[in-house]
N, C-alpha and C positions, 0 to 999 in steps of 0.2 A: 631473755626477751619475752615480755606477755603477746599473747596469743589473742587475739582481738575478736570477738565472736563476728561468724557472718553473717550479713545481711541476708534475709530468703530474698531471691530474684523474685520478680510479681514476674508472675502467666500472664503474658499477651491474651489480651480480648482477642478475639476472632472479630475480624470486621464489619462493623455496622453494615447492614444491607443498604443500599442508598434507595429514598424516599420515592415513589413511585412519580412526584413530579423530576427530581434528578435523572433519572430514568427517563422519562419522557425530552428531557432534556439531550440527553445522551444522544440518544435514537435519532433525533430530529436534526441533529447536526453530524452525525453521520449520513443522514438523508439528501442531507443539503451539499456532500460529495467531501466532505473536510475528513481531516485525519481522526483515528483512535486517541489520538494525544491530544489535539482539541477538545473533540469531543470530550474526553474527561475532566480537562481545563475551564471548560464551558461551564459542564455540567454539577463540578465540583465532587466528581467522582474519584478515587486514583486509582490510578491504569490496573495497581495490582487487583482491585476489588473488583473491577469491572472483566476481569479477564477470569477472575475464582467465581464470579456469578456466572460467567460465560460457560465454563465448563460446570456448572452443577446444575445451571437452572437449564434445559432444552427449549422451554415456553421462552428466555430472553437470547436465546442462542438462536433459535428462527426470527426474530424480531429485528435483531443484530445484523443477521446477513441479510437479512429483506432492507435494513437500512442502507445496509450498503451495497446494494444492487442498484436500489435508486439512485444513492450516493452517485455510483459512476455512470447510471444514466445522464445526470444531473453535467459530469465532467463530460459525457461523449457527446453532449449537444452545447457547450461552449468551445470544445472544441470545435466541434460545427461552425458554429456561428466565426469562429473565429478564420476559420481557413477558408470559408462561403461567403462570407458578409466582411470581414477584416475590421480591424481595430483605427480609430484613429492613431496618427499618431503626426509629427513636424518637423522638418528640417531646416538647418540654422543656416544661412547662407553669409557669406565673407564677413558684410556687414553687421548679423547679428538679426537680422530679420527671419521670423518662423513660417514657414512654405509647409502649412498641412496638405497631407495626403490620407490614403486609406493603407495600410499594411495587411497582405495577406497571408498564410501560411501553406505553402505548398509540403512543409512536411509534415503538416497535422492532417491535412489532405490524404497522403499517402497513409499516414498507419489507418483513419478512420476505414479508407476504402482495403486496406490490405484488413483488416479486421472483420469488415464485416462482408467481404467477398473471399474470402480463404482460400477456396477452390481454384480460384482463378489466380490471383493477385499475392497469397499468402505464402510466406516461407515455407519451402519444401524442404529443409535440412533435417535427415532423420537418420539418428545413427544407433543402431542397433549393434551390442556388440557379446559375443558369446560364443562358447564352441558347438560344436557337433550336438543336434537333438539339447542346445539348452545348456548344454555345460559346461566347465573352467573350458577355459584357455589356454595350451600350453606356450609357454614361451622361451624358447632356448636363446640367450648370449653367449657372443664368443668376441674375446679380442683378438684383433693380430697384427703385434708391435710394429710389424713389417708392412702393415697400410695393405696387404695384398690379397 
């Protein structure tokens, strides 16, 4: 049986940097409080590129988390509005007739105020777990077939 020579595999390009308005792009829909996977969708970035520029570039790595700081500004004041001011919405009554009302959110309420009142309002669950001065644990089992 002949031996067929090999193909040489082609070397992977390293990924095009995306154009400084993609970029712009990116950023601006991360602003706007939407996902990393949008945002890339949007922007016509992919994730992996944007996340290898993330860790090399520090100048789009401040840029990135400054997006998305507003981003969840952007989320903690619809939340707002939503559990403050409430959403339309309608209910259908026997015969098919729509009864708008306004729908509130009492548990968007709770985490906005458990968030930004900690002190007071905020989960106290804190569990620290370690031996003596910091260190292992020791843990002895025993069984006793006889339940006693």
């Amino acid at each position: 049986m002949a031996r067929t020579p090999r193909t040489p595999k082609k070397r992977a390009r390293p990924p095009r940097p995306p154009s400084p308005k993609a970029r712009d792009s990116f950023l601006a829909t991360l602003a706007r409080g939407y996902s990393v996977s949008l945002a890339c969708t949007e922007s016509g970035i992919p994730r992996s590129t944007a996340y290898d520029l993330r860790g090399r570039n520090a100048s789009f790595r401040a840029l990135w988390d400054q997006a998305l700081e507003l981003g969840l500004e952007v989320l903690e004041d619809e939340a707002l509005r939503r559990a403050v001011e409430g959403v339309e919405d309608f209910r259908l009554d026997r015969e098919g007739y729509e009864h708008p009302f306004r729908r509130y959110s009492d548990v968007l309420l709770i985490f906005l105020i458990k968030n930004r009142i900690r002190d007071r309002y905020g989960d106290r669950a804190l569990l620290s777990v370690g031996g003596a001065d910091g260190g292992p644990i020791e843990v002895r089992l025993s069984f006793d077939p006889k339940g006693e």
